[in-house]
C-alpha positions as CSV (number, residue, x, y, z in Angstrom):
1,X,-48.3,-19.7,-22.3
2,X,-46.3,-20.2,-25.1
3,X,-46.3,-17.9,-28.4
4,X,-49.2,-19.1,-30.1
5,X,-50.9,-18.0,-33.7
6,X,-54.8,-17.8,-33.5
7,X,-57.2,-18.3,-36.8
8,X,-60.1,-16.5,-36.7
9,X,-63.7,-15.7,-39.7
10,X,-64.7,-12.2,-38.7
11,X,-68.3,-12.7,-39.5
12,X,-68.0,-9.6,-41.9
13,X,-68.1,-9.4,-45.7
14,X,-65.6,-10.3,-47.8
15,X,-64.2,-6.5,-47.4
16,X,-64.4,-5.6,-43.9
17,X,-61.3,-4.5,-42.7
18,X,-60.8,-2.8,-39.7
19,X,-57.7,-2.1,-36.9
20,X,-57.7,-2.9,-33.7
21,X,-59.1,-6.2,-33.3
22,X,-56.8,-8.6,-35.3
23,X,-52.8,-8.1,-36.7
24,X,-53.7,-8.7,-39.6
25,X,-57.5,-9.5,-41.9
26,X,-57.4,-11.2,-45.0
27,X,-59.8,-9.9,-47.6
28,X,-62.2,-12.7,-49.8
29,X,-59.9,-12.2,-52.8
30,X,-56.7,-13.4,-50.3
31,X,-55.2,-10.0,-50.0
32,X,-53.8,-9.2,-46.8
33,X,-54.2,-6.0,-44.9
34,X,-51.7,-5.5,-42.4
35,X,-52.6,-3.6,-39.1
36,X,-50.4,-3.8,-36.2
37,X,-47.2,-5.0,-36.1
38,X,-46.7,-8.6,-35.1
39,X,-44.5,-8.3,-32.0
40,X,-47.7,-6.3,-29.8
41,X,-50.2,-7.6,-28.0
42,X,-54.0,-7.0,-28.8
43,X,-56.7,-6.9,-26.5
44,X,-59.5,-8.3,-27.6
45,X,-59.5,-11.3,-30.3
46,X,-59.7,-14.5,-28.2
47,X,-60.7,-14.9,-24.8
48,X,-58.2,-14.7,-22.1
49,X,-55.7,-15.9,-24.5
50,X,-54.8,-12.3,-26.0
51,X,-50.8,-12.2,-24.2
52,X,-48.0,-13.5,-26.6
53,X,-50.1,-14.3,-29.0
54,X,-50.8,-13.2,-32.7
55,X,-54.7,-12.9,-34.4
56,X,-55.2,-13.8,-38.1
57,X,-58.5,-13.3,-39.3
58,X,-60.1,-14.0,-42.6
59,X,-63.2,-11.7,-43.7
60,X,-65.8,-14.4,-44.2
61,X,-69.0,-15.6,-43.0
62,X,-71.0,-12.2,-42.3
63,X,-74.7,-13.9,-44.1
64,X,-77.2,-13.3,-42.3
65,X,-79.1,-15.5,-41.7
66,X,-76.9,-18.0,-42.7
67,X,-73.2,-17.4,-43.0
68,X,-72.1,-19.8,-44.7
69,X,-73.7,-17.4,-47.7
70,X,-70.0,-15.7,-46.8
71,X,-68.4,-19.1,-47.2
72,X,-64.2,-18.7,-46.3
73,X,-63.1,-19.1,-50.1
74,X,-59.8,-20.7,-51.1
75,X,-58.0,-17.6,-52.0
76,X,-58.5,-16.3,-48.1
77,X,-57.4,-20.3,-47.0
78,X,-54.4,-19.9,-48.9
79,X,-53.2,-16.8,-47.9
80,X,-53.9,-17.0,-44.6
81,X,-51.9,-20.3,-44.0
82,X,-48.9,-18.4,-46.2
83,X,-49.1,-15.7,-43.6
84,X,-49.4,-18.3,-40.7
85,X,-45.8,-19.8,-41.6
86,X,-43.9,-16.7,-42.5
87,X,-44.9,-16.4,-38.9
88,X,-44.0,-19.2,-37.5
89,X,-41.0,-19.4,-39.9
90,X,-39.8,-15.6,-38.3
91,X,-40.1,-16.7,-35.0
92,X,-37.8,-19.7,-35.9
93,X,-40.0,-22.5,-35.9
94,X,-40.2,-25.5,-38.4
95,X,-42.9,-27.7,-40.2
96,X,-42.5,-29.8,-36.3
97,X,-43.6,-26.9,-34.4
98,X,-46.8,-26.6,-36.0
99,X,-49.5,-28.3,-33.5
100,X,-52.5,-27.7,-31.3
101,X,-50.2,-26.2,-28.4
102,X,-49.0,-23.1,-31.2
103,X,-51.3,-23.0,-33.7
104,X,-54.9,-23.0,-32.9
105,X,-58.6,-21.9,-34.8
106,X,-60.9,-19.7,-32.1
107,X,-63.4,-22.8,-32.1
108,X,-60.4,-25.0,-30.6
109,X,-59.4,-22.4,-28.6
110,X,-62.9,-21.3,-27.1
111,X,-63.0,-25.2,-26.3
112,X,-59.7,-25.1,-24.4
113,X,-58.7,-28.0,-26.9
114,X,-54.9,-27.8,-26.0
115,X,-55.9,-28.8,-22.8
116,X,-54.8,-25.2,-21.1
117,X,-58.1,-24.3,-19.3
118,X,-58.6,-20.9,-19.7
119,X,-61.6,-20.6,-19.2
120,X,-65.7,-21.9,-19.8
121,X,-66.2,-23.8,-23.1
122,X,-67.7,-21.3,-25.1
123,X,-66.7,-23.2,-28.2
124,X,-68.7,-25.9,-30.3
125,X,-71.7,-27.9,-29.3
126,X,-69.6,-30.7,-30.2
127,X,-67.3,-30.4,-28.2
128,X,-69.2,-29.5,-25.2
129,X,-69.4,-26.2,-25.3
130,X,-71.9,-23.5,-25.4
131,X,-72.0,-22.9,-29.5
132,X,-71.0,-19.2,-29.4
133,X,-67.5,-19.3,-31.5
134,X,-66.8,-21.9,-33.8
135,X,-64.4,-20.6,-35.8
136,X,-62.9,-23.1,-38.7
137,X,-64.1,-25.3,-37.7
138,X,-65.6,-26.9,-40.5
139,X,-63.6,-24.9,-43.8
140,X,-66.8,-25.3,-45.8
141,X,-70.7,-26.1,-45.5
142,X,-71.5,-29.7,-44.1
143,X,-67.4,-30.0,-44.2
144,X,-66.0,-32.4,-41.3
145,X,-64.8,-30.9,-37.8
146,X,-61.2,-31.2,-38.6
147,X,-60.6,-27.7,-40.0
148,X,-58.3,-26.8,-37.6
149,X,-56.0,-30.0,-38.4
150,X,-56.0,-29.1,-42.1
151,X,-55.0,-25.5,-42.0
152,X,-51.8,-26.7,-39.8
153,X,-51.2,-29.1,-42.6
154,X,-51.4,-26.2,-44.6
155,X,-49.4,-24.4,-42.7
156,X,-46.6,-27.3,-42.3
157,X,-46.5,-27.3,-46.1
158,X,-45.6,-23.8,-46.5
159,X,-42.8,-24.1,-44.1
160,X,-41.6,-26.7,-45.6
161,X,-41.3,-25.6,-49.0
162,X,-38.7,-23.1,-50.8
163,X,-38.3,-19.3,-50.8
164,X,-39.5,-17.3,-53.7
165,X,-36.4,-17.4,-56.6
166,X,-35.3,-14.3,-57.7
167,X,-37.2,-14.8,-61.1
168,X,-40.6,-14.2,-59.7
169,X,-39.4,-11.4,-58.1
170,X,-41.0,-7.4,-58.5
171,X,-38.5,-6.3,-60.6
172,X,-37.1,-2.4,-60.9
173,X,-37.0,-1.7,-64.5
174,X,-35.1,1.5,-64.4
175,X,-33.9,4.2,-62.5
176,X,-34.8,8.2,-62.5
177,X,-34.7,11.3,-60.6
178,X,-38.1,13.6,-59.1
179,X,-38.4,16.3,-57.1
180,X,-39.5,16.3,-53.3
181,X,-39.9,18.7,-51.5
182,X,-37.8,21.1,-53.7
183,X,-34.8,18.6,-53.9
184,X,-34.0,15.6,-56.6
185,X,-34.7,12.5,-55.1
186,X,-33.5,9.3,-56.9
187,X,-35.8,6.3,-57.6
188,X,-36.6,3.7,-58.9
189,X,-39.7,2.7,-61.8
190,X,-41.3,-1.2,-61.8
191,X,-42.4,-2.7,-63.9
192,X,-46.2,-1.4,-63.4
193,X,-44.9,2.3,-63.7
194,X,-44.7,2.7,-60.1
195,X,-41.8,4.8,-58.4
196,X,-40.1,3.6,-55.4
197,X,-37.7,5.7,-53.1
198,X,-35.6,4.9,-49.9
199,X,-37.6,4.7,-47.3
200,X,-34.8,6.8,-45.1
201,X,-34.1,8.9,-47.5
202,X,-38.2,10.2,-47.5
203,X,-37.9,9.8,-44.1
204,X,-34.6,11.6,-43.5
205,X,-35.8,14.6,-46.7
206,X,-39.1,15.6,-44.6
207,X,-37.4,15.3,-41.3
208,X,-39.9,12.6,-39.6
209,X,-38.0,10.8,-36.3
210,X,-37.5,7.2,-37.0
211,X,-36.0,4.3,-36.1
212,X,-35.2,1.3,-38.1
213,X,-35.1,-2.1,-36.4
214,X,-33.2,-4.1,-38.4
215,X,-34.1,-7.7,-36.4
216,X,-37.7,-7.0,-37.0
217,X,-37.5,-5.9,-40.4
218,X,-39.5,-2.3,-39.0
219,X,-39.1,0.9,-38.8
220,X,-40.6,3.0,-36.0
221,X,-42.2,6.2,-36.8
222,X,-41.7,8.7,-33.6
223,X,-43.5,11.4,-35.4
224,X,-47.4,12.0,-33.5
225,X,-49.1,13.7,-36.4
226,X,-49.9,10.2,-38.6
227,X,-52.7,9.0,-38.9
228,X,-52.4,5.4,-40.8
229,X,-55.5,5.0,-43.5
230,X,-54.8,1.0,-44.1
231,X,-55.0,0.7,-47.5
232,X,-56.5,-1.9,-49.3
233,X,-53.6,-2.1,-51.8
234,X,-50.9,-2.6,-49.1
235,X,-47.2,-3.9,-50.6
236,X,-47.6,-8.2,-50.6
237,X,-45.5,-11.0,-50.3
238,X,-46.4,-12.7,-53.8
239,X,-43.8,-9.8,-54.8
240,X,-41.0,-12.4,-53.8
241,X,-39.1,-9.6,-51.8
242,X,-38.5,-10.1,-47.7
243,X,-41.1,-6.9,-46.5
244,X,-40.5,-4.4,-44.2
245,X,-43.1,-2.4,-42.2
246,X,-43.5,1.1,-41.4
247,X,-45.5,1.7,-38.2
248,X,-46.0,3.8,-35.5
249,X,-44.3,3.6,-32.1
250,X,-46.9,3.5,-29.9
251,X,-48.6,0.6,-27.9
252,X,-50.8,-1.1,-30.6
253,X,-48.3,-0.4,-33.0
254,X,-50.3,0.2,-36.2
255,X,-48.7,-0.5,-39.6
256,X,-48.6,2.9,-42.0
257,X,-47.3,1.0,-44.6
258,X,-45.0,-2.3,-46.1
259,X,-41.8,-1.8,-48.9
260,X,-39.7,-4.7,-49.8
261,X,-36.1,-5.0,-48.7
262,X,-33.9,-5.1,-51.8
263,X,-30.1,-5.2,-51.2
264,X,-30.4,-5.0,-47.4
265,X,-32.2,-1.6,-47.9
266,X,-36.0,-0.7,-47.4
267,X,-37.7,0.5,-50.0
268,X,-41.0,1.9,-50.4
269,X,-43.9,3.3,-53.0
270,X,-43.4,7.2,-53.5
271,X,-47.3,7.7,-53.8
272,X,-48.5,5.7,-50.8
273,X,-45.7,7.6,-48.4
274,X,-47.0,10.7,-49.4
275,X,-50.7,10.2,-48.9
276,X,-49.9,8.3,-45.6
277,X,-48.0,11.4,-44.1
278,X,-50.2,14.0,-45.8
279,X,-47.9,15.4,-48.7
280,X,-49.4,17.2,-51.4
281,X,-48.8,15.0,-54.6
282,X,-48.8,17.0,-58.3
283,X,-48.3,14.9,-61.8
284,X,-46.9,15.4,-65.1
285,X,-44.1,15.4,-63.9
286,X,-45.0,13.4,-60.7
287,X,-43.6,15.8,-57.8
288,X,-43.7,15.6,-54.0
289,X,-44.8,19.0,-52.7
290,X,-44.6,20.1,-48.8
291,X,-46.4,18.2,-46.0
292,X,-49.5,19.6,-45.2
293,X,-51.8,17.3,-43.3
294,X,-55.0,15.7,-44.3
């Protein structure tokens, strides 16, 4: 089959996050939380249609027992279709590409409604199937069944409109020097106070094996003693910089972390590098000690 994008509620609250089963969960205030890198499969989000495929998944209709008390809100909508076209728009696709064969909610999917039978119709009642997934398809209580054709509208819209200008961009306000591990390392200080360093040069200054994949935008930790938390503060695109992501090479690929590419170089957050490879952290001045684990 084709590459396809799969939409998917998680029947959690609005703050479940969790790796493994999706690439990437949206929490009810439309953050993102990044898990595994795009270009891997997972195993276990839709039904026999896991190969070439990538799982988005909004944190949504967990009420028990009625879920729509955990309606999908707007801010998770949004977000989710932004995500969706950066997708589509990476893989070189247009606002024309966007259709049932590539994009595709679990409730159309579990009812094999691109017409690739893949197996029983587990999907919705209303479409002949057995009720058990019916993911968007309805994007609020008593909504009509077309859910599925309005987030690809969404979707087409995104595509179809312009890149972030330079004037909403994160801006570096100045630039300064810290220490890390013993040695100065230069960075740079935003406009929210926070310091940012070369990813390669963090990399390169505690000697962690990497590789940087400049196609991909990712960089490829080799390094077997990282352990990724998945923070609920991750790096997101409403900074207006192209992202990068920092993940481990393995098979699922889990994300560490996500800098912004500035001048064709990656840059990440000084604080979330250290607590993600275990660096002990002092302040005033804000220092980088050795790396010591958990």
């Amino acid at each position: 089959m084709p590459a396809t994008i799969y939409l998917h509620w998680a029947a959690t609250p609005y703050t479940w996050v969790r790796s493994g089963h999706y690439h990437t969960i949206i929490s009810g205030d439309g953050r993102l939380n990044r898990l595994h890198a795009y270009s891997v499969d997972l195993p276990a989000h839709t039904y026999r249609r896991n190969s070439n495929s990538v799982a988005l998944s909004c944190a949504c209709m967990g009420g028990q027992p009625d879920p729509w008390t955990i309606p999908p809100t707007e801010a998770q909508l949004e977000a989710m279709c932004q995500e969706a076209a950066r997708i589509a728009a990476s893989w070189g696709w247009s606002a024309g590409d966007i259709s049932l064969q590539t994009v595709m909610t679990h409730a159309e999917a579990a009812s094999n409604r691109d017409g690739h039978w893949m197996h029983d119709n587990y999907g919705p009642v209303i479409w002949g199937g057995s009720g058990e997934r019916w993911d968007f398809l309805q994007l609020s209580r008593n909504g009509p069944p077309t859910g599925g054709d309005e987030l690809r509208q969404r979707i087409r819209r995104y595509l179809s409109e312009p890149e972030a200008t330079a004037s909403s961009r994160l801006e570096f306000r100045r630039a300064s020097t810290m220490k890390a591990c013993g040695r100065e390392l230069v960075v740079e200080i935003d406009a929210n106070g926070t310091s940012w360093a070369l990813a390669a040069e963090l990399l390169e200054l505690y000697e962690i094996p990497y590789e940087w994949e400049a196609s991909r935008r990712r960089i490829l930790i080799g390094s077997l003693d990282v352990a990724p938390t998945f923070q609920d503060d991750q790096v997101q695109p409403s900074v207006g910089w192209p992202l990068f992501e920092m993940g481990l090479q393995r098979g699922d690929a889990p994300l560490i972390l996500r800098g912004i590419v500035r001048e064709n170089r990656a840059w990440c957050r000084v604080l979330e590098f250290a607590e993600e490879f275990g660096i002990s952290v002092s302040y005033e001045p804000f220092m980088l000690w050795e790396r010591r684990g958990g």
